[in-house]
N, CA and C of each residue as an Amber inpcrd file, in Angstrom:
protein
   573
  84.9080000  77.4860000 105.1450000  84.6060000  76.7420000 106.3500000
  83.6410000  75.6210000 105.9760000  83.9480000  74.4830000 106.5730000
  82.9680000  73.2620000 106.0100000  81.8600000  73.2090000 106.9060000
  81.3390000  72.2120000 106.7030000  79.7550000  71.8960000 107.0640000
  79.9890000  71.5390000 108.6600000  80.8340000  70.3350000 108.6080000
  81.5070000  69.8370000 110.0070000  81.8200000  70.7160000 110.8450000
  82.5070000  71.8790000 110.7400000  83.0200000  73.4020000 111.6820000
  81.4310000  74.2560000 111.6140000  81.0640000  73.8260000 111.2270000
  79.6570000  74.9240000 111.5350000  79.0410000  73.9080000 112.0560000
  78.8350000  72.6090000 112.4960000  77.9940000  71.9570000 112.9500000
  78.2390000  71.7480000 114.3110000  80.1270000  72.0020000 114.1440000
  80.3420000  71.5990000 115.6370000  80.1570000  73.0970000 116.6480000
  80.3750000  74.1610000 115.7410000  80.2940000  75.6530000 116.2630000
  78.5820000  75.6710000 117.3480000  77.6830000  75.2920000 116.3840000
  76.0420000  75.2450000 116.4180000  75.7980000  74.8330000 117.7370000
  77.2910000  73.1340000 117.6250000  76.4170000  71.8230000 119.1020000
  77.1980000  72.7310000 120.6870000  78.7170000  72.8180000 119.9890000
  79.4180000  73.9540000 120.8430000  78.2540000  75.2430000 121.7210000
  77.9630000  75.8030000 120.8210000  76.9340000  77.2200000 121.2640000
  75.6580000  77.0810000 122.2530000  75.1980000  75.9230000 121.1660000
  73.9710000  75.3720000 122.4460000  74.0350000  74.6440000 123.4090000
  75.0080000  74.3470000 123.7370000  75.5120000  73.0270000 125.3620000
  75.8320000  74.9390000 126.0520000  76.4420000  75.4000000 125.5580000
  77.3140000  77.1860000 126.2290000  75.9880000  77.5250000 127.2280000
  74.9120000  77.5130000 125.6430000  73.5270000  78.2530000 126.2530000
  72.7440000  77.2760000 127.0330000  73.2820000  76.4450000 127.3350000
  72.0890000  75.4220000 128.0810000  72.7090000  75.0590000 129.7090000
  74.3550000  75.6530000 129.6590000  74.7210000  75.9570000 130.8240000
  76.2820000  75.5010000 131.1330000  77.0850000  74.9310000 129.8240000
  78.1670000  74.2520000 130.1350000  78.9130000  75.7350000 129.7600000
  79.1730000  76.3860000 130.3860000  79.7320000  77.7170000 130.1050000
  81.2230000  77.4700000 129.7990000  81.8520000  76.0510000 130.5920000
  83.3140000  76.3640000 130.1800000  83.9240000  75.4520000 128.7800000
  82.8850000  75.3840000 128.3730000  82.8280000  75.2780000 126.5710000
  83.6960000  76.3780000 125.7050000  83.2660000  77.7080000 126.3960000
  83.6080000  78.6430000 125.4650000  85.2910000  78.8880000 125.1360000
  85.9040000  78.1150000 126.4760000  86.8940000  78.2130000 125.7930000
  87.4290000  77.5180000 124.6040000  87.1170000  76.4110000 123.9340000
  87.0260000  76.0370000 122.5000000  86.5180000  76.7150000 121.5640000
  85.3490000  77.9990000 121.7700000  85.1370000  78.9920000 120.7960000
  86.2350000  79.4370000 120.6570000  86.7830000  80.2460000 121.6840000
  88.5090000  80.9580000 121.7830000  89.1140000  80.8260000 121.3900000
  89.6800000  79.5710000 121.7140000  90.8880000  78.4510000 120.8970000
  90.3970000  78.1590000 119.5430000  89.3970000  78.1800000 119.0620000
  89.5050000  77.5770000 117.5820000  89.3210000  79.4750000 117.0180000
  88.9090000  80.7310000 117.2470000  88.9860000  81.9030000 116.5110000
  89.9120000  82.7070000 117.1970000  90.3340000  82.5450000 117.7220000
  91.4300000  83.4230000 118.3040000  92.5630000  83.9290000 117.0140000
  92.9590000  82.6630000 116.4930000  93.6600000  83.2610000 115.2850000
  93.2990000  84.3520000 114.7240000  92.1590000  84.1100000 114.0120000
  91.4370000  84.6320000 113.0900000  90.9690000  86.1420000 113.8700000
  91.3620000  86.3600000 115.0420000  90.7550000  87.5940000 115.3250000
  91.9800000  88.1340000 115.7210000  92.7580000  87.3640000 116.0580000
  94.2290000  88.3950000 116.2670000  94.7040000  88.9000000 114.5260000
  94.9360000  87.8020000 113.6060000  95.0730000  88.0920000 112.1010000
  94.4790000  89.3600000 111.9500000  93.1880000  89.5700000 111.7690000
  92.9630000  90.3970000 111.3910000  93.1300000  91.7630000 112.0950000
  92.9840000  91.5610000 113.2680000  93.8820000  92.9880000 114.4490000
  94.7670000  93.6130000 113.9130000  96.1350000  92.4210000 114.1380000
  97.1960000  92.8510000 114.1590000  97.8680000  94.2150000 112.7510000
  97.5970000  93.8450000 112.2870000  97.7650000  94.7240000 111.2740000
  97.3300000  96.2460000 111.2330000  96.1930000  96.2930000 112.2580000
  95.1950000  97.6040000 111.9980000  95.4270000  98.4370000 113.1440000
  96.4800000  97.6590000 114.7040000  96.7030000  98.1770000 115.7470000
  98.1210000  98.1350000 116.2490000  98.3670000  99.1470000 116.6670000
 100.1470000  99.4260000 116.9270000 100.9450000  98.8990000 117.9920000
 100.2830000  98.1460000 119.0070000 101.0150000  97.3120000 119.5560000
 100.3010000  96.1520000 120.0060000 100.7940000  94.9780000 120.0720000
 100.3330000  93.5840000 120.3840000  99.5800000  93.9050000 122.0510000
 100.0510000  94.9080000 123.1700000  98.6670000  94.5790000 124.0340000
  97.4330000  95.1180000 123.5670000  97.7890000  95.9790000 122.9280000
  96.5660000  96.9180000 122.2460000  95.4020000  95.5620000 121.4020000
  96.2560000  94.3700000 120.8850000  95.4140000  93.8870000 120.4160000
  94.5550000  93.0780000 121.1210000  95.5250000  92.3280000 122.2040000
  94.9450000  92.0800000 123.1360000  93.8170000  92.0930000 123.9990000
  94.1160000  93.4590000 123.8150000  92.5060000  94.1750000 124.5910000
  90.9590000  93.9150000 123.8670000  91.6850000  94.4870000 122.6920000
  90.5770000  94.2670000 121.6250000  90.2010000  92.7560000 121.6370000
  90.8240000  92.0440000 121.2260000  90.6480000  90.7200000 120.8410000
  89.4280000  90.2390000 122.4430000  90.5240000  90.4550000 123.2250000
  89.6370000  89.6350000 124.7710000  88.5330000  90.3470000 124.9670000
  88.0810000  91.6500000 124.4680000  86.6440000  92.7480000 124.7970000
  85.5580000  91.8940000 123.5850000  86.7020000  91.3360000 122.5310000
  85.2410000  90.3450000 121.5640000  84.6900000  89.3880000 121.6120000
  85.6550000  88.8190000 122.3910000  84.8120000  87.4140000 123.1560000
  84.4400000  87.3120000 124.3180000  84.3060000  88.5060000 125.0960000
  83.5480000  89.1050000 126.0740000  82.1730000  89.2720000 125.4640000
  82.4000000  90.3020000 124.6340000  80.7600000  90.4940000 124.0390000
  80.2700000  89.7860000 123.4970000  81.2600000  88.4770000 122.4790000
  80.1270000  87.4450000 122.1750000  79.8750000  86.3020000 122.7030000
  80.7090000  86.6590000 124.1210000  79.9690000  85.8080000 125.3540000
  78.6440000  86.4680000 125.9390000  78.3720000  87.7540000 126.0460000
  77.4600000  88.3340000 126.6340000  76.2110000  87.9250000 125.5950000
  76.9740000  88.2920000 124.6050000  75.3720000  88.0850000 123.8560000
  75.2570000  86.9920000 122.6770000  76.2100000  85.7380000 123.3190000
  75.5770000  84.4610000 122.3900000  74.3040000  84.0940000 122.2190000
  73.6310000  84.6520000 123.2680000  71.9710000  84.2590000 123.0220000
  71.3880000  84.7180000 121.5520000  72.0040000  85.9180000 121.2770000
  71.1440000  86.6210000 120.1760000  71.6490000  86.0070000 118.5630000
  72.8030000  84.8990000 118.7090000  73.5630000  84.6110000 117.5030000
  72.5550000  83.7750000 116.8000000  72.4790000  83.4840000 115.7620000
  71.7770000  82.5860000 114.7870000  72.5470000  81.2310000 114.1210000
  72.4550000  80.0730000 115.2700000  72.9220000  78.7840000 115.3510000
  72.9680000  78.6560000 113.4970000  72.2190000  79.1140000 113.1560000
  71.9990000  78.6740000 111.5310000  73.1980000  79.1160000 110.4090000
  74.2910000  80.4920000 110.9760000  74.9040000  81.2210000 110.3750000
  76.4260000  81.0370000 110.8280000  76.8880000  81.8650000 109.9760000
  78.6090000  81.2120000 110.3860000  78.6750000  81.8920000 111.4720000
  79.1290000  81.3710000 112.3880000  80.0250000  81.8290000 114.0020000
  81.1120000  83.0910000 113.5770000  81.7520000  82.8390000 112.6160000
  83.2280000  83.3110000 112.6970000  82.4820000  84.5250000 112.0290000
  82.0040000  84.7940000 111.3020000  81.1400000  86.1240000 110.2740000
  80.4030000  87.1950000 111.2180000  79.9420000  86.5920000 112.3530000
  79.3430000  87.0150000 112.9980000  80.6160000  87.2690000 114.7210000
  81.3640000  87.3430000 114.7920000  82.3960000  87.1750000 115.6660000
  83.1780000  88.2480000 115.4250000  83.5340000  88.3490000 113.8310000
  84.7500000  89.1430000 113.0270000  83.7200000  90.6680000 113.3500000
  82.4310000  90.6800000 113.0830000  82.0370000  91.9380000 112.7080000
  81.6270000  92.5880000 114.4760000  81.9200000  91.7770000 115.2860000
  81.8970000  92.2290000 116.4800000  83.1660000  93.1150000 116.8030000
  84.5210000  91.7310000 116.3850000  85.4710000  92.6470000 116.3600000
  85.7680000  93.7140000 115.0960000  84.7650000  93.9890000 114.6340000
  85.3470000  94.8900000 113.9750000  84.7020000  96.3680000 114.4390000
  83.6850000  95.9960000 114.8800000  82.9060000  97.0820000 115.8650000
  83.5610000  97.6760000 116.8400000  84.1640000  96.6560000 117.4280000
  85.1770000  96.7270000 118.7290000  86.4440000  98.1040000 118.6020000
  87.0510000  96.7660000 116.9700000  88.1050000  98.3610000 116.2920000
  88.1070000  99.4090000 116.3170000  86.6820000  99.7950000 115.5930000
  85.9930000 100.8890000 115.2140000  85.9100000 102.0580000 116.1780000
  85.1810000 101.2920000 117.0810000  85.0610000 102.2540000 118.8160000
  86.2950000 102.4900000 119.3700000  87.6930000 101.7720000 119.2570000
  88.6940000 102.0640000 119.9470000  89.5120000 103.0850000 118.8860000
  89.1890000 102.9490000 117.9240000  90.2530000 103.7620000 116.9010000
  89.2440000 105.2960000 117.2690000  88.4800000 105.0620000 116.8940000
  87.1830000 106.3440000 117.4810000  88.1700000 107.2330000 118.4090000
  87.7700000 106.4840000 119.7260000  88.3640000 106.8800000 121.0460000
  89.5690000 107.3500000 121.0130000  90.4990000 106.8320000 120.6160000
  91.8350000 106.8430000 120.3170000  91.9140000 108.4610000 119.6140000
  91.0460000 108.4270000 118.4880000  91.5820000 109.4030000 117.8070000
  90.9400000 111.0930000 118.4240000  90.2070000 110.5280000 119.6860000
  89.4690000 111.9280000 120.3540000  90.2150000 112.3470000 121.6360000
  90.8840000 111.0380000 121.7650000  92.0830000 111.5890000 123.1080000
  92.9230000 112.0470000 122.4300000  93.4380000 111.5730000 121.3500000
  94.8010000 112.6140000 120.8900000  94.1760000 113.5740000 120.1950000
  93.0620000 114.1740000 119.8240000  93.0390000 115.5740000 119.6710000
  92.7610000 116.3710000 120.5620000  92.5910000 115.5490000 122.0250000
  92.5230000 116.4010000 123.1610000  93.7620000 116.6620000 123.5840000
  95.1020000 116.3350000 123.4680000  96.5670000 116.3500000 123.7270000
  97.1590000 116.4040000 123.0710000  98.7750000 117.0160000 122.8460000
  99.6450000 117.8100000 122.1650000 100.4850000 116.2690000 122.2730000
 100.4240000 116.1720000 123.6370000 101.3940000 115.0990000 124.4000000
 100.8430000 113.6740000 123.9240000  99.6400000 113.4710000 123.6610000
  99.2230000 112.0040000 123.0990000  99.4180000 111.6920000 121.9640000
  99.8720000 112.8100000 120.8680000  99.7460000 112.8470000 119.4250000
 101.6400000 112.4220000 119.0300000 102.1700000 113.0090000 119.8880000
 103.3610000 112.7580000 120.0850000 104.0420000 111.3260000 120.6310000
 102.9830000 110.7070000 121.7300000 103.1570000 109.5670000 122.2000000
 102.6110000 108.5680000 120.2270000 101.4790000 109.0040000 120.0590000
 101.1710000 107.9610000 118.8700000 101.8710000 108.4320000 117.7100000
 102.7170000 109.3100000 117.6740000 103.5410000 109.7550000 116.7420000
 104.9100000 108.7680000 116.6140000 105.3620000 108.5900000 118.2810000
 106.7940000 107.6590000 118.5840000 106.4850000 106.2290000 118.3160000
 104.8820000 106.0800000 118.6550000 105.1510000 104.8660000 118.6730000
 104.8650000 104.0860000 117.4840000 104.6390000 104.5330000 115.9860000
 104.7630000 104.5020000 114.8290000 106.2180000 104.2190000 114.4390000
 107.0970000 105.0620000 114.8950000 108.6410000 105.0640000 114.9040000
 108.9790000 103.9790000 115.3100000 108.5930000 103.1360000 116.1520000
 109.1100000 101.5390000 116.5300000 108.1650000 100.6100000 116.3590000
 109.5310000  99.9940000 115.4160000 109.2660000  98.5550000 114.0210000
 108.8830000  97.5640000 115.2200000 109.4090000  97.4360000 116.3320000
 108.7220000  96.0100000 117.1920000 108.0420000  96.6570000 117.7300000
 106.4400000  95.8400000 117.0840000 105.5230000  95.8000000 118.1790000
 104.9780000  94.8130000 118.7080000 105.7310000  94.0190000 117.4350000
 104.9050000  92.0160000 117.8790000 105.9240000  91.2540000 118.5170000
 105.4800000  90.5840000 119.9140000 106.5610000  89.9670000 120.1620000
 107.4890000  88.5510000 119.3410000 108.2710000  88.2590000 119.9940000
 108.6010000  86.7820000 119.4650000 107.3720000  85.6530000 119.5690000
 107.3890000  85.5780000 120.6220000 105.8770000  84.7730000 120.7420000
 104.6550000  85.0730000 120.1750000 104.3000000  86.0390000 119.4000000
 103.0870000  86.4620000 118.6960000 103.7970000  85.6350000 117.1070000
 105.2240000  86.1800000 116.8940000 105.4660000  85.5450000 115.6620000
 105.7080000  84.1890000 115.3930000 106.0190000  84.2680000 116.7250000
 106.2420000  82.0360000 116.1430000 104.4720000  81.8140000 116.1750000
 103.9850000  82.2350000 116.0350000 102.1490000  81.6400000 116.0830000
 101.9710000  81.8560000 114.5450000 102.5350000  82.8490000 114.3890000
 102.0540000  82.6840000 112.5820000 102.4140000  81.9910000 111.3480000
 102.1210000  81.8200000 110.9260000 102.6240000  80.6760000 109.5860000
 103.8810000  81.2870000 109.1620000 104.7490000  80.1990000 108.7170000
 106.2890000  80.7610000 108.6310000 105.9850000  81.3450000 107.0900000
 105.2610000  81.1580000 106.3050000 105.1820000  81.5700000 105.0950000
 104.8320000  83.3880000 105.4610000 104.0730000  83.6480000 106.8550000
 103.4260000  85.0510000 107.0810000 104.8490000  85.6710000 107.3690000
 105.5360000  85.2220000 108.2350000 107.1230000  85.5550000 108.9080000
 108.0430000  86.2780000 108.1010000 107.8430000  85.3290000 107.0730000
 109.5280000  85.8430000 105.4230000 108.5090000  86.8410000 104.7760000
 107.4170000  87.1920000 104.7400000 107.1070000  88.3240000 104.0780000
 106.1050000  89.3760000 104.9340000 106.6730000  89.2620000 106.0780000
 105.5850000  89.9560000 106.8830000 105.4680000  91.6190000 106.6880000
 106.9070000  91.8270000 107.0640000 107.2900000  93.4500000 106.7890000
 106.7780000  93.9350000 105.1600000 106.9400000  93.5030000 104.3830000
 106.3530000  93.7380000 102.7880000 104.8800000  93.6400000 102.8280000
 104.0040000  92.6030000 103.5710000 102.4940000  92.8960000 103.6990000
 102.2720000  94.1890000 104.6810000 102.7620000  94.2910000 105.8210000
 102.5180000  95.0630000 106.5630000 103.2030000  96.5890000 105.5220000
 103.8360000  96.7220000 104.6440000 103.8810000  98.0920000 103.7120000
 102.6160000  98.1320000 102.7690000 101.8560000  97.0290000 102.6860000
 100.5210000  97.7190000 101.8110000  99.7800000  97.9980000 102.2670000
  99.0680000  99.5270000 101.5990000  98.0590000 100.0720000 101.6760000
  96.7700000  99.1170000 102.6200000  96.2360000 100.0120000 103.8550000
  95.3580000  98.9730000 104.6300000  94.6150000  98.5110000 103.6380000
  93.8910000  99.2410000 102.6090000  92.6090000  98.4730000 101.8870000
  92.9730000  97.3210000 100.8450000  94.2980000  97.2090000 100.9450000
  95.0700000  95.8450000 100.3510000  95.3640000  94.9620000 101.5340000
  95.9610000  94.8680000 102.4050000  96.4430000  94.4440000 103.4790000
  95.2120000  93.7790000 104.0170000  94.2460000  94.1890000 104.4240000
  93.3170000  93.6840000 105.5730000  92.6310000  92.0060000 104.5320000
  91.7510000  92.6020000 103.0880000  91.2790000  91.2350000 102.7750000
  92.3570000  90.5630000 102.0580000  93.3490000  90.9470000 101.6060000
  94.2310000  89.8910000 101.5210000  94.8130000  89.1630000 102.8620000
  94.9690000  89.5730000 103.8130000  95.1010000  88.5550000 105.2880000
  94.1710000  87.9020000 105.8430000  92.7900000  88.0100000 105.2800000
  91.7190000  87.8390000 106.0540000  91.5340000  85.8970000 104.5900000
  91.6700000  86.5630000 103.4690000  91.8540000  86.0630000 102.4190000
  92.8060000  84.6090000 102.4840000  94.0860000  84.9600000 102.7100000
  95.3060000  83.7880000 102.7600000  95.3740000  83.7850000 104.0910000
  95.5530000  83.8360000 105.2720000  95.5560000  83.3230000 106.7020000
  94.1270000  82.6510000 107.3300000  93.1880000  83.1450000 106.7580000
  91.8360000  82.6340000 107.4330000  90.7210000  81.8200000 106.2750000
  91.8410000  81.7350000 105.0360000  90.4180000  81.2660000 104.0320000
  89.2380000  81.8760000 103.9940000  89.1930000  83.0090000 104.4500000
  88.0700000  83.3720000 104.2410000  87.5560000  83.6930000 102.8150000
  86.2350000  83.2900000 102.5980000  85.5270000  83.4420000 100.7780000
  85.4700000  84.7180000 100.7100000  85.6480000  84.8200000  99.2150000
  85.5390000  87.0890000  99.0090000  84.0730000  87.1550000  99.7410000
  82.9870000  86.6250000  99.4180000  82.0780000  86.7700000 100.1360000
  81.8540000  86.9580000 101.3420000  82.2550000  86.2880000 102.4440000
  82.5360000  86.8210000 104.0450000  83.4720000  88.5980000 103.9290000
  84.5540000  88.0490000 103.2940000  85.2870000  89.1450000 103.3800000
  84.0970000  90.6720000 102.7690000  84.3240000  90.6380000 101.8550000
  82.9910000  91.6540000 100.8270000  81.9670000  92.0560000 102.7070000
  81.3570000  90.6020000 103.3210000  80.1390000  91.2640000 104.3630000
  80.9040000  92.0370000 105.1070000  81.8040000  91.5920000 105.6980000
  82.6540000  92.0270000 106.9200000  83.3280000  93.4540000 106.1230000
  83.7570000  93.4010000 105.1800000  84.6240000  95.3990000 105.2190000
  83.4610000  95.8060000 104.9590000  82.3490000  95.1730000 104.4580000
  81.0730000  96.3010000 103.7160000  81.3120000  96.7200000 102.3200000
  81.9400000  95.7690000 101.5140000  82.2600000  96.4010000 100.2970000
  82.0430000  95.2570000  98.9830000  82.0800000  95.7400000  97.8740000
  81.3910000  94.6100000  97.0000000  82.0340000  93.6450000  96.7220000
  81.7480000  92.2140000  96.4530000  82.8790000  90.9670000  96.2390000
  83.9860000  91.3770000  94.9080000  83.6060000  92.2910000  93.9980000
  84.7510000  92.5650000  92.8640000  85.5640000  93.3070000  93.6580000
  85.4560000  94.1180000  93.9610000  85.9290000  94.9640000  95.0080000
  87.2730000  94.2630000  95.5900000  86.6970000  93.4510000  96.9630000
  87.6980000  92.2150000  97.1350000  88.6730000  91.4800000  96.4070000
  88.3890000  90.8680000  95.4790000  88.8650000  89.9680000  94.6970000
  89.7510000  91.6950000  93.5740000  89.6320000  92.2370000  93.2710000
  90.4000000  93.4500000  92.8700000  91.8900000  93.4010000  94.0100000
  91.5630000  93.8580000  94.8700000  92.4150000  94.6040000  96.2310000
  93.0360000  93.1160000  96.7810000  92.5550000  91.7240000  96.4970000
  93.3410000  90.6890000  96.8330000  94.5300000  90.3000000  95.3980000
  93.6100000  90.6700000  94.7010000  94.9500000  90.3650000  93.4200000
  95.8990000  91.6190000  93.6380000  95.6050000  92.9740000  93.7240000
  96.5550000  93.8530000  94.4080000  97.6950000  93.7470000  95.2290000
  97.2960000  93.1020000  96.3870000  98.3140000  92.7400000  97.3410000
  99.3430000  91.5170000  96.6580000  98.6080000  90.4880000  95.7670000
  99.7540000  89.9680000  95.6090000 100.4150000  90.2410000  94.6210000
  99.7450000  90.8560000  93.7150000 100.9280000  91.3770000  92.5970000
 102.0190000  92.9550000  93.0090000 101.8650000  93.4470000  94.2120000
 102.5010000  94.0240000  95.3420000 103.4860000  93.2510000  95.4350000
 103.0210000  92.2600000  96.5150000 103.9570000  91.3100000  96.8360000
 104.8910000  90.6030000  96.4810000 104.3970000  89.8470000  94.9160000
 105.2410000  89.1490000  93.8130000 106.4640000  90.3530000  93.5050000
 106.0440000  91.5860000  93.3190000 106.9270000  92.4240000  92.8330000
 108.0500000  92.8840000  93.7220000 107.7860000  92.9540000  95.4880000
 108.5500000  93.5060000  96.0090000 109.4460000  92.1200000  96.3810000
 109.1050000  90.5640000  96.2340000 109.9900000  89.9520000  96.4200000
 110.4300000  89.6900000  95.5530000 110.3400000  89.7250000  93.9010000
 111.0520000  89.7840000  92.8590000 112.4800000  90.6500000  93.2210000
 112.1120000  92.4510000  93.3960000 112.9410000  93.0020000  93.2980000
 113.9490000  92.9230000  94.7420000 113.7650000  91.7140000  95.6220000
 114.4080000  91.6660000  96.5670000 115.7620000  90.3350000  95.9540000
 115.0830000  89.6250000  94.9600000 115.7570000  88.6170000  94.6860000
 117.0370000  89.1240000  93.3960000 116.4620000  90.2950000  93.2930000
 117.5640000  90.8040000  92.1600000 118.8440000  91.1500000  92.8710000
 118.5970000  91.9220000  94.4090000 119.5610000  92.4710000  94.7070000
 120.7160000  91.6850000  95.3100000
């Protein structure tokens, strides 16, 4: 992210806090990507992400006051939603051990390949489209910073703050995914 996108994030934030509230929808519009990207992958159906996504810019509407104009917006946005995740996968996983019948509902709905609509996919880069199903088969701890990685530019460094894990680490599990990748579209081109 350049100097210019953090400067305009900063002038953006403080007109928000000084009272032009319907600013924020340009926060929205410019991370929205970047917070559905990284969702989508980790949640089983597109309203599901929905929810999530619109509960994070709820909360970092509630509490833009406490952000630090000085720091990246988006670093500080991602780890909201990732908090967000966290608490719903939580939840999620305490109702279905309270039910026979919920475990079964999240059992079926694993079983069906559409969960993204047409309109979720024409938003993504056509390069994400022709290999989507082959990213979405790797291992999450490959999958997440390699998408976070090639769809959002994000530096191993953001990535590394945001999973909580060390920058080799990253840069390991991003060369992973694509030598994954290289391989499963190799052996697609043989057949």
């Amino acid at each position: 992210m350049n100097q210019d996108s953090l400067n305009e994030d900063k002038n953006l934030i403080q007109k928000i806090l000084k009272g032009e509230t319907s600013l924020y929808g340009a926060i929205i519009n410019k991370y929205e990507r970047l917070v559905y990207s990284y969702l989508l992958p980790q949640v089983r159906t597109l309203q599901e992400v929905e929810d999530i996504a619109q509960e994070t810019f709820l909360k970092a509407y509630r509490h833009l006051s406490s952000f630090e104009v000085e720091k990246k917006f988006s670093a500080w946005l991602m780890k909201i939603a990732k908090n967000i995740l966290n608490d719903f996968n939580r939840k999620k996983f305490q109702n279905s051990s309270k039910s026979s019948q919920k475990n079964d509902e999240i059992e079926n709905s694993t079983k069906n390949e559409e969960t993204f609509s047409p309109d979720q996919r024409i938003e993504l880069k056509e390069e994400f489209k022709s290999t989507f199903k082959n990213i979405l088969l790797l291992p999450e701890e490959l999958r997440i910073p390699f998408l976070l990685k090639v769809l959002q530019e994000m530096s191993y460094e953001e990535i590394g703050e945001l999973l909580d894990i060390p920058i080799q680490t990253v840069k390991n599990r991003i060369f992973k995914a694509r030598q994954a990748l290289k391989e499963k579209r190799n052996n697609s081109h043989e057949m």
